[in-house]
N, C-alpha and C positions, 0 to 999 in steps of 0.2 A: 410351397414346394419343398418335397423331401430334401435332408443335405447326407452329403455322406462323410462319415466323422472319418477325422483325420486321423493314420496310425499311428499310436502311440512312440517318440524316438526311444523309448526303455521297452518297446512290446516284448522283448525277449528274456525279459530280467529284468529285477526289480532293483532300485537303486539298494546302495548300503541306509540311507537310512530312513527306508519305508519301515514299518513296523509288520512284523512276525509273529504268529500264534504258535503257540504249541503242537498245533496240528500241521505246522508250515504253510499256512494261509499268510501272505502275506499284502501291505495294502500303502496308499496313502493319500491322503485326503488333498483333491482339488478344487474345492469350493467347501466355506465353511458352512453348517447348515445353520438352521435359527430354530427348532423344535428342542424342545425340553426332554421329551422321550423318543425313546429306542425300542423298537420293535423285540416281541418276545417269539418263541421257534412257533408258533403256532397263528400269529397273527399272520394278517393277508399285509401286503405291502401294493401301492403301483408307484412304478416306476419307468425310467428310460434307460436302456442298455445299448452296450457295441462290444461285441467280443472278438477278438483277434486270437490267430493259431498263432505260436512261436515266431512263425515265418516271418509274420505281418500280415495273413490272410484274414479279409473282414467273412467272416462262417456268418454270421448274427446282427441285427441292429433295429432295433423299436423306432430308433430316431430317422434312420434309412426310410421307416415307412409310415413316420408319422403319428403315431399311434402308442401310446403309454401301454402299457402291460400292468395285470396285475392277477395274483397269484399267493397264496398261503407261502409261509417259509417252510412247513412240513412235508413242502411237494415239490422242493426241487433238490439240485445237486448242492450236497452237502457242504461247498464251499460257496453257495450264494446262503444257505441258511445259517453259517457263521457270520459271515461277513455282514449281511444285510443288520445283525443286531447289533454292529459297533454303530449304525446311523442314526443319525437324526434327519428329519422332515428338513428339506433344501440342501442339504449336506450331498454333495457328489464325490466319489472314493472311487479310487483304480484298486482291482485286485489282480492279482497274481496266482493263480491258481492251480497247485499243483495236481497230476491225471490223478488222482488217489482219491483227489476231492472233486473230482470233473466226472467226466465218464469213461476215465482207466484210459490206458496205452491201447486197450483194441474194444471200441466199444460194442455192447453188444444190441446199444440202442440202433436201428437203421439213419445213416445219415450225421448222427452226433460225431463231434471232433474230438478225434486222439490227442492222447498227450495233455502236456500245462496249457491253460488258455489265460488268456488276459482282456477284463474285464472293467469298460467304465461305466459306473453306477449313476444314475441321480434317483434320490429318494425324496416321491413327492407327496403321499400319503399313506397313512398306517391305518388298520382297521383294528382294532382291538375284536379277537377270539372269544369266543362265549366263555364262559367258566368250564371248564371242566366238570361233565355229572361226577357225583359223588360217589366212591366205590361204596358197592351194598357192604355192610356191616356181615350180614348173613351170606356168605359163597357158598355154602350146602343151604339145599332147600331144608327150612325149617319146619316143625313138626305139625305149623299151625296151617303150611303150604296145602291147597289142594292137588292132589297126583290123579293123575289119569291112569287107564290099562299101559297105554304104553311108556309111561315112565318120564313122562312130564311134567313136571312139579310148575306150580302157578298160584302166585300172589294180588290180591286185587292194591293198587297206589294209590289209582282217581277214578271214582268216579265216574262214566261216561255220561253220553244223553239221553242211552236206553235206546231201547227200539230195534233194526235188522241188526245181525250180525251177517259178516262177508261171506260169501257162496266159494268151493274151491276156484269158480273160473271168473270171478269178481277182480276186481285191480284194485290194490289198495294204497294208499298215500301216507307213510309211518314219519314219525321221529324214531330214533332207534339210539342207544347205544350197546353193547356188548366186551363185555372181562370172560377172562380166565379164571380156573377155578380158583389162582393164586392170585385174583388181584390187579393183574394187568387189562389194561384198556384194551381193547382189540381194532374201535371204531365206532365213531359217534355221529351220524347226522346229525346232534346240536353244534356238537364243535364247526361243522362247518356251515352252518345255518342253511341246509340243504336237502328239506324231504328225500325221501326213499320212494320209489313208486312201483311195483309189481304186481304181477298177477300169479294167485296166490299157489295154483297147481303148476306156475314154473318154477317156484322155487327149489333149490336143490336142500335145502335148509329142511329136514321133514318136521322138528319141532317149531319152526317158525309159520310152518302154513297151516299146521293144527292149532299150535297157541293164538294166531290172530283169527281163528274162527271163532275164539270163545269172546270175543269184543265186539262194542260197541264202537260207533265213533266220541273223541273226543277221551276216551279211556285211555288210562293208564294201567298198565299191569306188567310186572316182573315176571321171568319164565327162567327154572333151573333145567337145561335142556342134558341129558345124558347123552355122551358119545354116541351110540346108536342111533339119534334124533339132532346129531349134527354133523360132522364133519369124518365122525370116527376114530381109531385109536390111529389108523394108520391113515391121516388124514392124508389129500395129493400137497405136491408142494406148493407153500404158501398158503395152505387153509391150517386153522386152528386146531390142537389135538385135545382130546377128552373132554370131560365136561365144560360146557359154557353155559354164563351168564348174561342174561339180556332183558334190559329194562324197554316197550313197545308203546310209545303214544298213537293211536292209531287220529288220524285226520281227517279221511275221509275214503268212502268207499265207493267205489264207480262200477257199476253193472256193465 
């Protein structure tokens, strides 16, 4: 039977001497845990929560319904992706959590709670994150790259099995990652150990439904895509501007 956690008698503030971050996160530990390691901003954690409004209102609670959560620290609110890395595995921690590091004084998520919330943790497993791919050495396509008419630059890495290549109205199963021309990661399906799957004349991406028609499955190949063949100079908000890079294991192709 579900229980419903009790409100914290500090919900509304944090004692003097919980401990404070720089960022005015602040915390303090109610159960000591027994794990050696702490979680890094990109690993998956599960865990059990209850989150209360200032007031004492219970908004949240995993334990309410039973049920562990689990969740990368790259993908929530910025005071659970601080906080979660001071933990260790069994270690349970109350936070306090200023709107700064929540979802602001008017949120713009539907339903998420205003304001400071406060926050009891237990952390009961950590998944360690894949490595990070390596940023290409070469950010312009180099001179040995093969370029297509429309200005597609393409590197072969691995290898395939040989044999079809994907049709535009094929659906395809990628690994994928993606930089800027300076170097920045944009987004990895290894990092989150999580194929990609499209069909290739929806993509809005026009160097990405060209470039994986030139593969096999099982291939690996780099693509230097020029603004024009991807998002643009005046890309909309939150897509990437001018030239991108992106390394495409393709997996598997479904007719």
């Amino acid at each position: 039977m579900s229980q419903i956690p009790a409100t914290p008698e500090n919900v509304a503030a944090a004692p003097t001497d919980a401990e404070i971050s720089d960022t005015g996160l602040t915390s303090t530990i109610l159960q000591a845990g027994t794990g050696p390691f702490k979680p890094g901003p990109c690993d998956t954690v599960e865990v059990h929560y209850s989150g209360w409004t200032t007031d004492g209102k219970l908004f949240d609670s995993s334990v309410q319904r039973g049920e562990k959560i689990s969740f990368p620290l790259d993908g929530v609110i910025p005071g659970w992706t601080e906080g979660l890395q001071l933990m260790v595995v069994g270690e349970k921690r109350r936070f306090w959590i200023p709107a700064a590091l929540a979802y602001g004084e008017t949120p713009s998520r539907p339903g998420a709670p205003a304001g400071n919330l406060t926050f009891d943790v237990e952390l009961f497993d950590i998944k360690v994150a894949p490595e990070a791919p390596k940023t290409p050495e070469e950010l312009s396509a180099p001179a040995s790259a093969t370029k297509s008419e429309t200005g597609l630059a393409h590197q072969l890495l691995e290898e395939g099995e040989g044999g079809d290549k994907p049709e535009p109205d094929d659906v395809v199963v990628v690994h994928f990652t993606g930089w800027l021309e300076d170097g920045t990661m944009l987004e990895s399906t290894v990092m989150n150990g999580k194929p990609a799957q499209f069909k290739l004349d929806q993509i809005t991406i026009k160097g990405w439904a060209e470039g994986l028609q030139l593969m096999t499955k099982g291939e690996k190949r780099r693509f230097w895509i020029p603004a024009s063949l991807g998002f643009g100079d005046n890309a909309p908000q939150g897509a990437p501007k001018g030239n991108l890079i992106f390394d495409f294991e393709l997996l598997d192709i479904q007719n």
